[in-house]
N, C-alpha and C positions, 0 to 999 in steps of 0.2 A: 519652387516650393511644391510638395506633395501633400494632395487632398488626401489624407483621410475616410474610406468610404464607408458607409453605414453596413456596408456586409459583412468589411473586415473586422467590425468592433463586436456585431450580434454574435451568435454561437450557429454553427450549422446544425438549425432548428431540429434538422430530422436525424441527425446522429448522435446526437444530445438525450434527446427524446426518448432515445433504443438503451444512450448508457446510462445517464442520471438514476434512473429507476433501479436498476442491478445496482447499481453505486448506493443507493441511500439505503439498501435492503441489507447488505455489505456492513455499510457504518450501524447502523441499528442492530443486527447482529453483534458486531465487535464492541459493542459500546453497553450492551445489556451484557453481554458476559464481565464486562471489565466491572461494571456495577455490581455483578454479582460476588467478585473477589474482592472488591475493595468492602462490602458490607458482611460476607461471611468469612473472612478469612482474616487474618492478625497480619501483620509487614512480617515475612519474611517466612509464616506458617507453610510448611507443606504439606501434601494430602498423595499418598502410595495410589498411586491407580496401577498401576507394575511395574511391580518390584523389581528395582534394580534395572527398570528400561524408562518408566513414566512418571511424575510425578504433575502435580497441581504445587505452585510455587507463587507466591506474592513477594514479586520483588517491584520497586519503582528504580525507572532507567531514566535519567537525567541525559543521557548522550543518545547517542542512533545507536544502530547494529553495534554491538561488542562492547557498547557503552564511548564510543568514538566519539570526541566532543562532549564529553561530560561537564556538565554543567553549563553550555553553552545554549540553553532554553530559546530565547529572542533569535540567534544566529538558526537554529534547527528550525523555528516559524518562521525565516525568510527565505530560508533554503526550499522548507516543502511550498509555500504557496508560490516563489520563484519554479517547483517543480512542476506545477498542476499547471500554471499558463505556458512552461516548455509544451509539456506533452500536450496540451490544447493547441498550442499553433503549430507545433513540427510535428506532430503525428496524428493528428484526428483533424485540424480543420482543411475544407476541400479537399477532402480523402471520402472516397466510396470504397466505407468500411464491411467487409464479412463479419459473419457469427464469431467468427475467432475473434476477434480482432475489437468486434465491442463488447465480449464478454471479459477479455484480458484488458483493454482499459478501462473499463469499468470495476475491476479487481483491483488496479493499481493506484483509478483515479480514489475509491472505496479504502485501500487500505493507506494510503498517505492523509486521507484525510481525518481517519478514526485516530491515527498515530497525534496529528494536528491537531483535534479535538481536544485528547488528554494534554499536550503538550500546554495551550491555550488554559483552559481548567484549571489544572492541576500541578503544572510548571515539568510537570512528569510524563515520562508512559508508563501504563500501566502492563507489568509482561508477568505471563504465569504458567505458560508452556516448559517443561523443565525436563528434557531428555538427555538420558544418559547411552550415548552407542557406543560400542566395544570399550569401555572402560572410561569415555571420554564424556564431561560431564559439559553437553553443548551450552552455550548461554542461553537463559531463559527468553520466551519470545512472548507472541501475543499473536492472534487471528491477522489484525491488516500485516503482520510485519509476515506471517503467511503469503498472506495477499499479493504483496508486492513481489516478493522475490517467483513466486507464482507466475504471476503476470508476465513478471522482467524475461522468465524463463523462454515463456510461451510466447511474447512479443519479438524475442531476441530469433527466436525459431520461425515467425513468421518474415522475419523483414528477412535475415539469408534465402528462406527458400523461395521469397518475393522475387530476389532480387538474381538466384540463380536461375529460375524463370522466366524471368526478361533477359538477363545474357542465351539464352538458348532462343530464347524468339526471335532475336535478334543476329544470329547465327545462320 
């Protein structure tokens, strides 16, 4: 039988410490802007910031990305907090993390859980980013959903060039 040890369960205090703070700065950000659509704006109002490139849009998204899983609320809140303790044990605990590296998961840990927040709330998310490129009218988003594909970008870019780094040190 396997003991359990009290390290494995705490947070590595000092890398916590560095992301938490970026992270809640993140969610309070994303979470006063959404306050602010959902209190001036009508479901479904939208506001010309440029023309025919930007708009301010109040839509609520029942699904993830593209509306995927719509209406699957409960399933989406065990998905993201099954997300938050992935990236808590395979990529941040007993890791000596760089500036990259807890500024991106703290964007990530930030924008899954603002998504989570409304999700919890509201049974929604709340998305109001609404761009239009070369004719193509993208699905409206929101700050963490920024956040995340952000992160995912920046994370995805650090663990290859981590890791063709150590093939070459190892050469």
């Amino acid at each position: 039988m396997e003991i359990i040890k009290k390290d494995d369960i705490i947070l590595k205090v000092s890398e916590m410490k560095k992301i938490l703070p970026i992270s809640l700065l993140l969610i309070v950000i994303d979470q006063i802007v959404k306050i602010l659509v959902i209190n001036k704006m009508a479901l479904q109002q939208s506001i010309i910031v440029i023309n025919n490139f930007f708009n301010i849009t109040y839509v609520r998204n029942t699904g993830a990305a593209w509306s995927i899983l719509s209406g699957n609320v409960l399933l989406l809140i065990m998905i993201s907090v099954l997300a938050l303790v992935t990236i808590y044990y395979y990529l941040i605990k007993d890791k000596d993390l760089n500036k990259i590296d807890i500024v991106s998961y703290s964007m990530l840990i930030g924008g899954i859980i603002g998504n989570l927040i409304d999700r919890i709330v509201h049974g929604f998310v709340i998305d109001y980013l609404d761009f239009k490129i070369f004719n193509y009218n993208f699905p409206i988003f929101n700050i963490a959903d920024t956040l995340i594909v952000i992160s995912i970008i920046i994370i995805g870019i650090s663990l290859i060039v981590g890791e063709y780094r150590e093939q070459n040190r190892n050469k």
